[in-house]
DSSP file (Angstrom, degrees, kcal/mol; ACC not computed):
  #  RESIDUE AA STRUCTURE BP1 BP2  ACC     N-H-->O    O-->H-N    N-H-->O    O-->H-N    TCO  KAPPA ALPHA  PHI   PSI    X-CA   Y-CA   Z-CA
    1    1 A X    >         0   0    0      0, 0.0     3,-1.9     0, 0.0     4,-0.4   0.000 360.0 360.0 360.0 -31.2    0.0    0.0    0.0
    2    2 A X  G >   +     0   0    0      1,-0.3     3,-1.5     2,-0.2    44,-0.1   0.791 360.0  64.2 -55.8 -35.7    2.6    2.1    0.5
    3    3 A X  G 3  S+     0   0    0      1,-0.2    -1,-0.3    43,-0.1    26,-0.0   0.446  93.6  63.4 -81.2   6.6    3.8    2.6   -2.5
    4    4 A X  G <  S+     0   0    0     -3,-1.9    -1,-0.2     2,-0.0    -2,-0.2   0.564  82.3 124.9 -81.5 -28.6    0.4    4.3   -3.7
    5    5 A X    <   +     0   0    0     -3,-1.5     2,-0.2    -4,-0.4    22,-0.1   0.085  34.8 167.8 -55.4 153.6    1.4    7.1   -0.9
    6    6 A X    >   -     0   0    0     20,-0.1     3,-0.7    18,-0.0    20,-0.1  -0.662  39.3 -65.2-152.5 121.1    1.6   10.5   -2.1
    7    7 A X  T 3  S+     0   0    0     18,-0.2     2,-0.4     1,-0.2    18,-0.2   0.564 113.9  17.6 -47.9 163.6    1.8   13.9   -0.6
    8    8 A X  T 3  S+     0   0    0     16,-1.7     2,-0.3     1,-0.2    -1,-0.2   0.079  87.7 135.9  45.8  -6.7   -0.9   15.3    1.4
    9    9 A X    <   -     0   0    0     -3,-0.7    15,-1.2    -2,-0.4    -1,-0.2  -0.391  52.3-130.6 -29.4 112.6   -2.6   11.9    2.0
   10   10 A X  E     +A   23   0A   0     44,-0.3    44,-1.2    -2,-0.3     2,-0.3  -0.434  38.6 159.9 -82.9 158.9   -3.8   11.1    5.6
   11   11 A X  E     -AB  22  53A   0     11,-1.0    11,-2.0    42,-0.2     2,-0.3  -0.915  31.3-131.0-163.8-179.3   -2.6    7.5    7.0
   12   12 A X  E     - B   0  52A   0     40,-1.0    40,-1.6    -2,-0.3     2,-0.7  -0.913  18.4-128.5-132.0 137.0   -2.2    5.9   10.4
   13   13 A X        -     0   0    0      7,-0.4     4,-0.4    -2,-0.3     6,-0.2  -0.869  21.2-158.6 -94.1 108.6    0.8    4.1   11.5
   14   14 A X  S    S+     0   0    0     -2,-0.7     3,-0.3    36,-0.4    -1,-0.1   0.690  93.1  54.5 -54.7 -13.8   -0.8    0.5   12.8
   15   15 A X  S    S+     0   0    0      1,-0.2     3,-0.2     2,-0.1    -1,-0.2   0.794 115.2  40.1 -89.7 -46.4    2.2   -0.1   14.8
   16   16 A X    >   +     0   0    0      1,-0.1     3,-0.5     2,-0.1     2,-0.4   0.252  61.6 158.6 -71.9  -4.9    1.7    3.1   16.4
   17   17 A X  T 3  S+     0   0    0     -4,-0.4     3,-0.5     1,-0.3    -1,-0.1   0.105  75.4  61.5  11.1 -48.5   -1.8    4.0   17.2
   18   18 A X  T 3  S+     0   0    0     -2,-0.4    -1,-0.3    -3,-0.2    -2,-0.1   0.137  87.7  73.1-109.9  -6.4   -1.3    6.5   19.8
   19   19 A X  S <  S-     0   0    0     -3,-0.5    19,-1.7    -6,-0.2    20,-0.4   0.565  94.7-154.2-100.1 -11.0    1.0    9.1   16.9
   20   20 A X        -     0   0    0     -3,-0.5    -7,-0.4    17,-0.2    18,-0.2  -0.302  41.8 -18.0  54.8-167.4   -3.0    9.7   15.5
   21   21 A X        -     0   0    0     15,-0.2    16,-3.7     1,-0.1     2,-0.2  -0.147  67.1-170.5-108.1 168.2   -3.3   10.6   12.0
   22   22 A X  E     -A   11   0A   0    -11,-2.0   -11,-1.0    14,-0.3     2,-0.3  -0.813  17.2-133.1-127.6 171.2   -0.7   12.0    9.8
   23   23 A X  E     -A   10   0A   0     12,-0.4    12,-0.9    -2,-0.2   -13,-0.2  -0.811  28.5-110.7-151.2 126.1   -0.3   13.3    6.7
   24   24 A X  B     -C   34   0B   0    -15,-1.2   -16,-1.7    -2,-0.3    10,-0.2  -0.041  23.7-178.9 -98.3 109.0    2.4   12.4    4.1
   25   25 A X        -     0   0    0      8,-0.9     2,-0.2   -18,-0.2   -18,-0.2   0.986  69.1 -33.1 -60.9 -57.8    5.2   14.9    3.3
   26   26 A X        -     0   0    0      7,-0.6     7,-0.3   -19,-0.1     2,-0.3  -0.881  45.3-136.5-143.0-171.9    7.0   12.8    0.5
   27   27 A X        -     0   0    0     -2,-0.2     2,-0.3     5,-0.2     5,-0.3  -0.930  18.9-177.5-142.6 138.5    7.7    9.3   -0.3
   28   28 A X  B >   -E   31   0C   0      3,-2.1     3,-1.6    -2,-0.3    -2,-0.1  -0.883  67.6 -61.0-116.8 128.8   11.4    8.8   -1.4
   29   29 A X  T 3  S-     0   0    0      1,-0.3     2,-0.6    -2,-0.3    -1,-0.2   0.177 119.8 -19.5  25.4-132.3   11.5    5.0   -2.3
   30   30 A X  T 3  S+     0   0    0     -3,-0.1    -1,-0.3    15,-0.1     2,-0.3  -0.468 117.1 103.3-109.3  67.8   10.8    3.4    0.8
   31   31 A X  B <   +E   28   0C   0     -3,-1.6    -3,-2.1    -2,-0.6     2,-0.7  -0.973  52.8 176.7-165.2  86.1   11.7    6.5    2.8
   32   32 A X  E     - D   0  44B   0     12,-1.4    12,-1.6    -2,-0.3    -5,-0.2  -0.869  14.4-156.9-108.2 106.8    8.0    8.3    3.9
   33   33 A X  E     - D   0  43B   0     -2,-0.7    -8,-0.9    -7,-0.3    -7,-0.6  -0.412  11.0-172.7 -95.0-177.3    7.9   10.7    5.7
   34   34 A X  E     -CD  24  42B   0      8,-1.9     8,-2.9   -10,-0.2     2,-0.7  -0.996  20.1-143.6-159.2 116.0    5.0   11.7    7.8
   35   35 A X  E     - D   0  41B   0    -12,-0.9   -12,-0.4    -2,-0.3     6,-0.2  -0.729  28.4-154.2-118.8 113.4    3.9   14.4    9.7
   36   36 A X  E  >  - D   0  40B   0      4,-3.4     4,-2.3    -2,-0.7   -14,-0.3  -0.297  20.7-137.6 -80.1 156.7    2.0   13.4   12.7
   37   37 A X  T  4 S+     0   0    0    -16,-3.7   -17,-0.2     1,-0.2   -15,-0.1   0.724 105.4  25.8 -68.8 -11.3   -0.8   15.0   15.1
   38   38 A X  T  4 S+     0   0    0    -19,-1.7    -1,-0.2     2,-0.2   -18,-0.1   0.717 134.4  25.4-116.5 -19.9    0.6   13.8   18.1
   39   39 A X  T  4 S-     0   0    0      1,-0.5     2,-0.2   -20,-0.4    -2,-0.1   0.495  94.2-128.1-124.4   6.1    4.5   13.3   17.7
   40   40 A X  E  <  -D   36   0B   0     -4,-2.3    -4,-3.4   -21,-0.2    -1,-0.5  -0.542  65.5  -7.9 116.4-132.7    5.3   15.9   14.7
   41   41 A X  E     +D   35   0B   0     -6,-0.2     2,-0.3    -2,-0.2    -6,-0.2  -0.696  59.5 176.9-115.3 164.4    7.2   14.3   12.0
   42   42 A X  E     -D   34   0B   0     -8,-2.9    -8,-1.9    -2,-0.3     2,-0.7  -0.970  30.3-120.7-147.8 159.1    8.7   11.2   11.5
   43   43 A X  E     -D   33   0B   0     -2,-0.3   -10,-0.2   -10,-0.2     2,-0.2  -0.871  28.3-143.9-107.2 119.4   10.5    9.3    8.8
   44   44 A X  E     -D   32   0B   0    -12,-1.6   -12,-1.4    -2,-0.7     2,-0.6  -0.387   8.9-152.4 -54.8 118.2    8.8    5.6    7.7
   45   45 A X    >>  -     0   0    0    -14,-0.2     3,-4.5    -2,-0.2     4,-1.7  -0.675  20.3-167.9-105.3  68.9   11.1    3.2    7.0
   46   46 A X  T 34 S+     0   0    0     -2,-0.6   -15,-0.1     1,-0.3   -44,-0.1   0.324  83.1  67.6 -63.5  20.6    8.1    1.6    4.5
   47   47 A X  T 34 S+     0   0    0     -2,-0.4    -1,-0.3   -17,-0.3     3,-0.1   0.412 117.2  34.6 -97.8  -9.7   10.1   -2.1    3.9
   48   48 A X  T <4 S+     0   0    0     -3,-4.5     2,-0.4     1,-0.2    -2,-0.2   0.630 122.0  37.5-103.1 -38.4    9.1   -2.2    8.1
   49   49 A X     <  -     0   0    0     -4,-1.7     2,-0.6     2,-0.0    -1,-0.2  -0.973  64.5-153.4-143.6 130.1    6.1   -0.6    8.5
   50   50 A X        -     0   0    0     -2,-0.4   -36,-0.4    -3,-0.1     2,-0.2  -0.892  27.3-142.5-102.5 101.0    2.7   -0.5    6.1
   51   51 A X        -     0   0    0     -2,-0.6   -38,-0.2   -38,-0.1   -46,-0.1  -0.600   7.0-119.7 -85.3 144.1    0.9    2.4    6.7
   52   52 A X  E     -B   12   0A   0    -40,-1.6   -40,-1.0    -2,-0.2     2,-0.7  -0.314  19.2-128.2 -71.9 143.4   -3.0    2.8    6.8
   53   53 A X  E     -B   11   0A   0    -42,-0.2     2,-1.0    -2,-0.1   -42,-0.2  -0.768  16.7-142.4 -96.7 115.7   -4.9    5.0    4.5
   54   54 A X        -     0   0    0    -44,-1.2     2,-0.6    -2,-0.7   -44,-0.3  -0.752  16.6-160.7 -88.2  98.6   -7.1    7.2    6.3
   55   55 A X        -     0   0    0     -2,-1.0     2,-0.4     2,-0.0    -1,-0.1  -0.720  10.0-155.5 -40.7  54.6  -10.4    7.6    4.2
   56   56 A X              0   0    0     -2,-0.6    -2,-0.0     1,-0.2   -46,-0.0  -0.461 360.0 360.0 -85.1 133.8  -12.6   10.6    4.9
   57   57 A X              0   0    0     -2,-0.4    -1,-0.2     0, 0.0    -2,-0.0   0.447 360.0 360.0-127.9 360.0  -15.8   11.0    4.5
């Protein structure tokens, strides 16, 4: 899924629950980084971690 990611995209990290939603600064290869609502930003090592697509409606 990851590899769909694209800027400004909301996601959840499942490993991570508790960082609330984010929303995707860039995706370098499997280098995303992410800036989340509770712990700023952070960089996604996406060969480790599959992040969720947050879907609003």
């Amino acid at each position: 899924m990851n590899e769909i990611l694209e800027p400004g995209m909301l996601v959840r990290n499942p490993k991570a629950p508790d960082w609330g939603v984010g929303q995707v600064q860039s995706r370098i290869g499997d280098k995303i980084t992410v800036n989340f609502e509770h712990v700023g930003k952070q960089v996604i090592d996406g060969r480790r971690v599959e992040l969720s697509l947050v879907i609003e409606g």
